[in-house]
C-alpha positions as CSV (number, residue, x, y, z in Angstrom):
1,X,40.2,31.1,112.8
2,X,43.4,31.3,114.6
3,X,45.2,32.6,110.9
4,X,42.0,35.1,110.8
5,X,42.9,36.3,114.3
6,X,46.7,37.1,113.4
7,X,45.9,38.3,110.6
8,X,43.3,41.0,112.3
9,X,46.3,41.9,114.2
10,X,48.5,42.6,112.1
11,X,46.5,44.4,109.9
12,X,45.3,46.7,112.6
13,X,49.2,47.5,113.6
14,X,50.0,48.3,109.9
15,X,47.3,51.0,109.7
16,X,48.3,52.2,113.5
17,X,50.2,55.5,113.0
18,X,53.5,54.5,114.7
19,X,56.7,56.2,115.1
20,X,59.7,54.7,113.6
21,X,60.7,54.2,117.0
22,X,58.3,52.7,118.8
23,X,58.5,50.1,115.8
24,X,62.4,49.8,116.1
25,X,61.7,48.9,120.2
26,X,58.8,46.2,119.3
27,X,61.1,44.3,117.1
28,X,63.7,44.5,119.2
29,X,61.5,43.4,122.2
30,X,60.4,40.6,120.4
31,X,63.9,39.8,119.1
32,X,65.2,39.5,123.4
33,X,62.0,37.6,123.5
34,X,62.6,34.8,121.1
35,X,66.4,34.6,121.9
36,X,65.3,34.2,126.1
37,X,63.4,31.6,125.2
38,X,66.0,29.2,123.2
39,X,68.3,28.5,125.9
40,X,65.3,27.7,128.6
41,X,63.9,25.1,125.7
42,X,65.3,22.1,127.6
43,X,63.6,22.6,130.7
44,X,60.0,22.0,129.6
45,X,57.6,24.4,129.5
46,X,60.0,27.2,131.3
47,X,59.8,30.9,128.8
48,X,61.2,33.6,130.3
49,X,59.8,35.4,127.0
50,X,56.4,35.0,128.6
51,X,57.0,37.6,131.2
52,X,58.6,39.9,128.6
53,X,55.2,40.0,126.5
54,X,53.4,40.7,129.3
55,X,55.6,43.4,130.1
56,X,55.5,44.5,126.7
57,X,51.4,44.8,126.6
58,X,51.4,46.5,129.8
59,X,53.1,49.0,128.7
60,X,52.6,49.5,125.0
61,X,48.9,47.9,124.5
62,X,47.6,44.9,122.9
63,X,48.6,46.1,119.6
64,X,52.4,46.0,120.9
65,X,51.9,43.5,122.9
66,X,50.3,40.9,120.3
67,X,53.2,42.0,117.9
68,X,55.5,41.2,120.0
69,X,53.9,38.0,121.3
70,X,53.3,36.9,117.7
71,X,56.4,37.5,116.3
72,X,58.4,36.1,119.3
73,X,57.1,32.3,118.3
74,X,57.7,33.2,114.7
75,X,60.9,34.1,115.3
76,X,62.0,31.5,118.2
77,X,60.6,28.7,115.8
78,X,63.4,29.3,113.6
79,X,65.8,27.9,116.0
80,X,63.3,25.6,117.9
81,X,61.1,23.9,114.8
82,X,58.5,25.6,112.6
83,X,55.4,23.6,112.3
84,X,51.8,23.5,112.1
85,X,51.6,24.6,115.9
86,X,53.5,27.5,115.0
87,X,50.4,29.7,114.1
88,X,49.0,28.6,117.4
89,X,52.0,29.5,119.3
90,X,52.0,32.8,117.6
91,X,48.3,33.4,118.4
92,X,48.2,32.1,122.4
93,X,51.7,35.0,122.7
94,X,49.8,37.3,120.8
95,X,47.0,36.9,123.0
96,X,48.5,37.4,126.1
97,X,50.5,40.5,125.4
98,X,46.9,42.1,124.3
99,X,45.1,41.3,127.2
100,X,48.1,42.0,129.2
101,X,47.7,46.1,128.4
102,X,44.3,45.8,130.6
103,X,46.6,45.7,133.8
104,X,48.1,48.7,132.4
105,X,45.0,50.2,131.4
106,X,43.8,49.6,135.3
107,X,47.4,50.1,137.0
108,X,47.1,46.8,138.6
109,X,50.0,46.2,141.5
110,X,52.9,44.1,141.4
111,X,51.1,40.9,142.9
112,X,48.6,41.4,140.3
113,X,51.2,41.0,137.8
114,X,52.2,38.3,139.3
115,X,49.1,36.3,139.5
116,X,48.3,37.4,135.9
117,X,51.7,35.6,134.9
118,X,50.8,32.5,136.9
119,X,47.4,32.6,135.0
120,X,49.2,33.1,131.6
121,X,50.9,29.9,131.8
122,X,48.0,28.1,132.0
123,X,45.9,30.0,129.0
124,X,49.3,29.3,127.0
125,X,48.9,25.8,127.3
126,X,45.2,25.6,126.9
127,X,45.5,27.1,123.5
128,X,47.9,24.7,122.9
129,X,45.9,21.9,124.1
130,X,43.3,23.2,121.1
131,X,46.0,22.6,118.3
132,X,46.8,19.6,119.6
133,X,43.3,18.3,120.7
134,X,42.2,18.8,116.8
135,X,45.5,17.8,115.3
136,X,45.9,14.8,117.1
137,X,42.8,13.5,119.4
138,X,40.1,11.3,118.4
139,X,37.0,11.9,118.8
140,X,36.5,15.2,119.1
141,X,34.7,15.3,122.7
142,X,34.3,17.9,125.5
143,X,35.8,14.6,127.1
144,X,38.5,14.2,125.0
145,X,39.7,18.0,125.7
146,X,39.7,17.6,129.3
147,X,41.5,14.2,129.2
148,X,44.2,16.4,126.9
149,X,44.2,19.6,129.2
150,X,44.8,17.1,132.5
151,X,47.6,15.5,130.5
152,X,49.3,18.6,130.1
153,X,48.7,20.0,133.6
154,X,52.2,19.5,134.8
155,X,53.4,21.1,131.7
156,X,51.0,24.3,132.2
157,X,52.2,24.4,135.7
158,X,56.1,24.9,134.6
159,X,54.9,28.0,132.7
160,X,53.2,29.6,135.6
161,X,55.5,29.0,138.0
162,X,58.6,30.0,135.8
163,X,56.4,33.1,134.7
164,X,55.7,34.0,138.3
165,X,59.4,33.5,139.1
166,X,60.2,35.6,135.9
167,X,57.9,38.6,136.5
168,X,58.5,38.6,140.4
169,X,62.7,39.2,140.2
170,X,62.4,41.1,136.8
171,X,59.0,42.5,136.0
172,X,58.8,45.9,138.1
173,X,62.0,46.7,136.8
174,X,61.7,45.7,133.0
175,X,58.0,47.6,133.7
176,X,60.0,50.8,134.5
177,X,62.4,50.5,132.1
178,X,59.8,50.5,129.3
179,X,57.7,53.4,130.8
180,X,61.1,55.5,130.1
181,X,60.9,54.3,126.5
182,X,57.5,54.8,125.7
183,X,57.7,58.9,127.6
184,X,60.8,59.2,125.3
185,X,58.4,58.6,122.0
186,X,55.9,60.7,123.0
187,X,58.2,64.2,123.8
188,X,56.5,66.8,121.3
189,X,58.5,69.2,120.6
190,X,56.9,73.6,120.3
């Protein structure tokens, strides 16, 4: 399902009618994302490239913002370890820099990017907790997925709170920054 999902995704941003720029600034986005998030790998559970996908789907859409989401655990998992959680990783990003472009969609506030960054840390690790729930739990229980999901709690609650630190010193600005971007690749010239 979760292989389905990316590939859904990636298919729809082929056939999307892009500029060469706008392609250029995902890739580059989601290059600053996977390198932010390999020196923060030895405090557990701290991504600083969490805040930069959500910036990303704000401003771009879900289409940018699961590209960029995506391809930031592709790409990190070179230096951190690829693995079977990988696609999972890839997906829960993905994920969150789609649904991220409906606080751009309804020009939510600061605080409310804020609170939606505290929230993505835990829906991060609660995709997580599915990989390794099915991967690594027996039986398969609603039970058994609580019992996982509690166990990671402390975990989850590093990414919110280092997403809500994130977003809160550098989202508005990173926010504004891409706004200039994206008015640049849409100047038509008569």
């Amino acid at each position: 399902m979760v292989t389905g999902c990316l590939a859904a995704f990636v298919w729809e941003y082929e056939k999307k009618n892009l500029g060469s720029k706008e392609i250029a600034l995902v890739a580059i986005l989601s290059g600053a994302s996977a390198v932010a998030r390999v020196p923060f790998a030895a405090i557990p559970s701290v991504q600083p490239c969490t805040y930069l996908i959500i910036c990303t789907g704000y401003v771009f859409g879900p289409l940018s913002g699961f590209m960029t989401g995506a391809t930031t655990a592709l790409v990190s998992n070179i230096f951190l370890g690829q693995g079977p959680w990988t696609p999972f990783q890839m997906f829960a990003w993905g994920i969150i820099g789609a649904s991220s472009s409906l606080l751009g969609h309804f020009k939510v506030g600061e605080l409310g990017l804020i609170v939606w960054g505290g929230l993505c840390g835990f829906l991060f690790g609660w995709i997580m907790n599915l990989w390794f729930w099915a991967a690594f739990i027996y039986p398969l229980t609603p039970s058994t997925f609580i019992f996982t999901c509690a166990q990671s709690f402390w975990f989850d609650t590093a990414h919110a709170v280092g997403n809500i630190i994130f977003l809160s010193a550098f989202g508005k600005r990173t926010i504004i920054i891409l706004q200039r971007y994206k008015m640049r690749f849409r100047v038509i010239f008569k």
